[in-house]
C-alpha positions as CSV (number, residue, x, y, z in Angstrom):
1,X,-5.7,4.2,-11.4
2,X,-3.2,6.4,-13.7
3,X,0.0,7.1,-13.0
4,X,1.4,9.4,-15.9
5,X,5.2,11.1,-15.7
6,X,5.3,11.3,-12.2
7,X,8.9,13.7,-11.3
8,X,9.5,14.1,-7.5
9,X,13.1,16.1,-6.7
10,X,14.8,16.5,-3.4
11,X,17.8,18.4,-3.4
12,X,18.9,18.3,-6.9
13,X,18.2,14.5,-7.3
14,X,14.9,12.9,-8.3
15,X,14.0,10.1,-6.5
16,X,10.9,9.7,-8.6
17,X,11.7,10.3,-12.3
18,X,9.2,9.9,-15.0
19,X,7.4,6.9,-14.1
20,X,3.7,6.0,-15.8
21,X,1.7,2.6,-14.9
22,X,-2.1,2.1,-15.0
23,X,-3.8,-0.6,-12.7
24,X,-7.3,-1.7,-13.5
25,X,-9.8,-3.1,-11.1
26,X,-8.7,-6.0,-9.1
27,X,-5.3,-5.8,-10.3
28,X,-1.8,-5.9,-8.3
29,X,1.3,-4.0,-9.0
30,X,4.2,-5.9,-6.9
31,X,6.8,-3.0,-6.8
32,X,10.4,-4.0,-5.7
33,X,13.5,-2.2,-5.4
34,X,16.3,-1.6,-2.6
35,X,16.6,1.2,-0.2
36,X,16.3,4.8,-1.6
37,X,14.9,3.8,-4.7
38,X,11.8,5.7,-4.2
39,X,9.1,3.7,-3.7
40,X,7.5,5.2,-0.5
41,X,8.2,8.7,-2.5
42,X,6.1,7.4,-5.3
43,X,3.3,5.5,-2.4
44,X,3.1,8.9,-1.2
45,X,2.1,10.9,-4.5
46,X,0.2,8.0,-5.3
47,X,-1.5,8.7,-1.9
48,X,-1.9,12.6,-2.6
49,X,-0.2,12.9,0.5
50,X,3.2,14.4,-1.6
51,X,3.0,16.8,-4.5
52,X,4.3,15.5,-7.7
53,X,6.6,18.3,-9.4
54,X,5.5,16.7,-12.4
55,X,2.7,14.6,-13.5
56,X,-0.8,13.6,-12.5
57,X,-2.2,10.7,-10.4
58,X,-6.2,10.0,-11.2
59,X,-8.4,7.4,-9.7
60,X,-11.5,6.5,-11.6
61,X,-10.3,9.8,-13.9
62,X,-10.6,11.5,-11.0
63,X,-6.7,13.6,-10.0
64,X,-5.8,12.5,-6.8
65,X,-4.5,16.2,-6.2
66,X,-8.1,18.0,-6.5
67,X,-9.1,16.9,-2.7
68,X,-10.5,14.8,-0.1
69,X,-13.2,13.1,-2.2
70,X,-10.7,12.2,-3.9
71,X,-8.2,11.0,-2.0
72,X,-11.1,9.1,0.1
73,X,-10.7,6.3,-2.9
74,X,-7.0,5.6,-2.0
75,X,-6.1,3.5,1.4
76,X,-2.4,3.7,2.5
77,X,-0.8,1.2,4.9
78,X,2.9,2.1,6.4
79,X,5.2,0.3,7.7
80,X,4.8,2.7,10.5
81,X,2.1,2.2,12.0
82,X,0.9,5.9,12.8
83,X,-1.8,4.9,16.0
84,X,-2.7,7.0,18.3
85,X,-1.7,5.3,21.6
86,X,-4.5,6.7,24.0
87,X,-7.0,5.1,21.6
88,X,-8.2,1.8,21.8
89,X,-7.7,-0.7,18.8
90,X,-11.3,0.4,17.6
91,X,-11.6,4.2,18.2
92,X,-8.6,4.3,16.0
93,X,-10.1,2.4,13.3
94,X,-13.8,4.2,14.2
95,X,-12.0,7.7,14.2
96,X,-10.6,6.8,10.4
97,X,-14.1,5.9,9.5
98,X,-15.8,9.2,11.2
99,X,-13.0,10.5,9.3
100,X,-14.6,9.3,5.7
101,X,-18.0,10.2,6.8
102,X,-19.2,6.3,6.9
103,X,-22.9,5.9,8.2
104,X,-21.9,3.0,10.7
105,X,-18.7,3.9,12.2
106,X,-18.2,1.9,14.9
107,X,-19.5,-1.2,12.9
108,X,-17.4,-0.6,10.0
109,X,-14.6,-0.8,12.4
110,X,-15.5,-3.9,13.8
111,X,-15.4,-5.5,10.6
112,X,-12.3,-4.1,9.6
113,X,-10.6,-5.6,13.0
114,X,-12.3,-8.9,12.6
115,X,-11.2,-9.0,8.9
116,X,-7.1,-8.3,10.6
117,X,-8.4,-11.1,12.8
118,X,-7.4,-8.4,16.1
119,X,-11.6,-7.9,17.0
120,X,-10.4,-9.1,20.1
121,X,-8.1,-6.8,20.8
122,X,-10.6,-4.1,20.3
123,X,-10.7,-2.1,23.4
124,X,-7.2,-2.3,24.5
125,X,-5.2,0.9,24.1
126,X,-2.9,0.5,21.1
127,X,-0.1,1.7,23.2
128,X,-0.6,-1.9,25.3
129,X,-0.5,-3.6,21.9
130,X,2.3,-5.3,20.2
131,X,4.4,-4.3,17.3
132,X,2.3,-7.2,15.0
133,X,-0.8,-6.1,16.6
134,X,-0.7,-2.9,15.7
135,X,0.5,-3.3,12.4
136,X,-2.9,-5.4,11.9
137,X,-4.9,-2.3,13.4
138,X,-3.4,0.2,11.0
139,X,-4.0,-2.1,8.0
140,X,-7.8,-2.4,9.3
141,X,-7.6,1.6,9.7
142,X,-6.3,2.0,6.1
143,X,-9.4,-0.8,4.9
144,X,-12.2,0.5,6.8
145,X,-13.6,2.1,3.9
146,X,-13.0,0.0,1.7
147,X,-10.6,2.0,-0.9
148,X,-10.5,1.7,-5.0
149,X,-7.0,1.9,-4.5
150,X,-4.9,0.1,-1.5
151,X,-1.1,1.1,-1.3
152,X,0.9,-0.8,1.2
153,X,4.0,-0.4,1.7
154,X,6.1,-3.0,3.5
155,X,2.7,-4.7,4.9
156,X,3.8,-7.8,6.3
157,X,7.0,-5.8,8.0
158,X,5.9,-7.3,11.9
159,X,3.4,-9.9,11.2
160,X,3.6,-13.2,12.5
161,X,1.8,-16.1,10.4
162,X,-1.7,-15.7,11.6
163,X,-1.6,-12.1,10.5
164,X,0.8,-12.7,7.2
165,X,-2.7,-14.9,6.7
166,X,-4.8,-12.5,7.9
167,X,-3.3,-9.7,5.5
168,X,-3.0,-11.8,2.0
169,X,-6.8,-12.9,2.5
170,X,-8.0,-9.5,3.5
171,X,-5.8,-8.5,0.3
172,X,-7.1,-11.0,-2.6
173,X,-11.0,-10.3,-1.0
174,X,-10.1,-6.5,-2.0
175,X,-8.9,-7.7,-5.3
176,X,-11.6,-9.7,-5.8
177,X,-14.1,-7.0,-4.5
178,X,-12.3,-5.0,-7.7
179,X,-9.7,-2.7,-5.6
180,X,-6.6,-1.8,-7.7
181,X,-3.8,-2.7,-4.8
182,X,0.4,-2.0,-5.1
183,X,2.5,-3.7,-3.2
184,X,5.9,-2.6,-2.0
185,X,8.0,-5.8,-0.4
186,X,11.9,-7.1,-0.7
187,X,9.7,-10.8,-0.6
188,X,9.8,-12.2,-4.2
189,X,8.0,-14.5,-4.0
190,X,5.4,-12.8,-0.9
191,X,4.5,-10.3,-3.7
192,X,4.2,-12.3,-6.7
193,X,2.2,-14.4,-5.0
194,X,-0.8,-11.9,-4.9
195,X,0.6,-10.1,-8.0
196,X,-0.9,-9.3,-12.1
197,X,1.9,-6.9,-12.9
198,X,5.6,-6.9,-11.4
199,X,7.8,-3.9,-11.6
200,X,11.2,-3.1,-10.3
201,X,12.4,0.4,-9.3
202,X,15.9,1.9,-9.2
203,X,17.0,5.3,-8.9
204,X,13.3,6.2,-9.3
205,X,12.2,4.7,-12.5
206,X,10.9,1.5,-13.6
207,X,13.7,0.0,-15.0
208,X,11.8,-3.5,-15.1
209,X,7.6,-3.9,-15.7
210,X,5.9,-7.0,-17.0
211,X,3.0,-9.2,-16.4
212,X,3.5,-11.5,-13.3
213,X,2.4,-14.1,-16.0
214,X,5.2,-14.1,-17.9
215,X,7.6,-14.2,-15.0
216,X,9.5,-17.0,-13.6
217,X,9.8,-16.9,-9.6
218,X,13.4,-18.0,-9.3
219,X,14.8,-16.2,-12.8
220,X,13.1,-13.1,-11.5
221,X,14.7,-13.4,-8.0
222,X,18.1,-13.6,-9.6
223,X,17.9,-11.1,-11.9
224,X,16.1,-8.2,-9.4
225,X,19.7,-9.1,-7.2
226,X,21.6,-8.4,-10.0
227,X,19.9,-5.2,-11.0
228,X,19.8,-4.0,-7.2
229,X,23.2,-4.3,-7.0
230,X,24.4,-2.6,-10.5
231,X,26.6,0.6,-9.9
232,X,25.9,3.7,-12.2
């Protein structure tokens, strides 16, 4: 995945300005910042679900903006969890995976629940479900096809351990399975725990990007506080 000179503006200010960052298979962008920095602004172009007003987005050299084939590469997981409540657990996932034209539907969205560790859960209507619960039934939704490129934004937001556990593993067997994932967290240490590149936004640019090799967990931790909380 490419990411070149990305420009988003809203009213006058840019909440993404200029940023460029390339992930290869099985890597993991850890992208923190504090509120408003524009992180789910950038998730979203990433997604080709926002317009960039500058700037391109490719998957396998493939721009993100020329369609659904396209955009079929990229999984995005919310914070919100976006379920449609009169569906059960699976007909969400199975409708996503109808969605993406998959030859087994119904069994790809088994295996998607069972990997969220929620299979049984799967015919209760997600409206009966709880917050966690449905958090691991959208991640499954945004999995089911198994993407190139997984963005998820605030994942763990709801979780309790099993499905913090649930999530990482599902996570490092993408990784492993050669997905290109970012992850957006205020966890330090949650994201550099699963991370090969580390980056912190403010004011919509990268104003820190390294390998997660050369970073120290505690160091980093002190200086990301001390660069969220710099006045312009």
């Amino acid at each position: 995945m490419q990411a070149e000179g990305l420009v988003r503006t809203f009213g006058g200010r840019r909440a993404v300005d200029s940023v460029s960052f390339t992930l290869h298979a099985g890597d993991c962008l850890a992208l923190f910042g504090p509120n408003g920095a524009g992180k789910t602004t950038l998730l979203r172009m990433l997604a080709g679900l926002l317009a960039p007003g500058q700037g391109t987005v490719r998957v396998n050299g493939v721009p993100v903006k020329e369609g659904a084939a396209a955009r079929a590469q990229v999984g995005l997981v919310s914070h919100a969890s976006m379920l449609y409540g009169v569906l059960t657990a699976r007909e969400n996932v199975e409708f996503a995976a109808k969605l993406y034209g998959l030859p087994d539907p119904r069994g790809a969205a088994m295996r998607a629940l069972e990997l969220m560790r929620v299979e049984d859960r799967a015919d209760a209507p997600a409206r009966t479900l709880s917050r966690g619960l449905q958090q691991r039934v959208s991640i499954a939704r945004a999995m089911v096809h198994s993407p190139r490129l997984l963005l998820c934004d605030e994942p763990y937001t709801g979780l309790d351990d099993a499905g913090s556990a649930a999530l990482t593993d599902a996570l490092t067997e993408r990784r492993e399975e050669g997905a290109a994932l970012l992850l957006v967290t205020h966890n330090i240490s949650e994201g550099l725990a699963l991370a090969t590149q580390a980056a912190i936004m403010r004011r919509g640019r990268f104003v820190r990007h390294e390998a997660r090799d050369l970073l120290d967990v505690r160091a980093y931790q002190t200086q990301y506080r001390e660069l969220a909380a710099m006045h312009d």
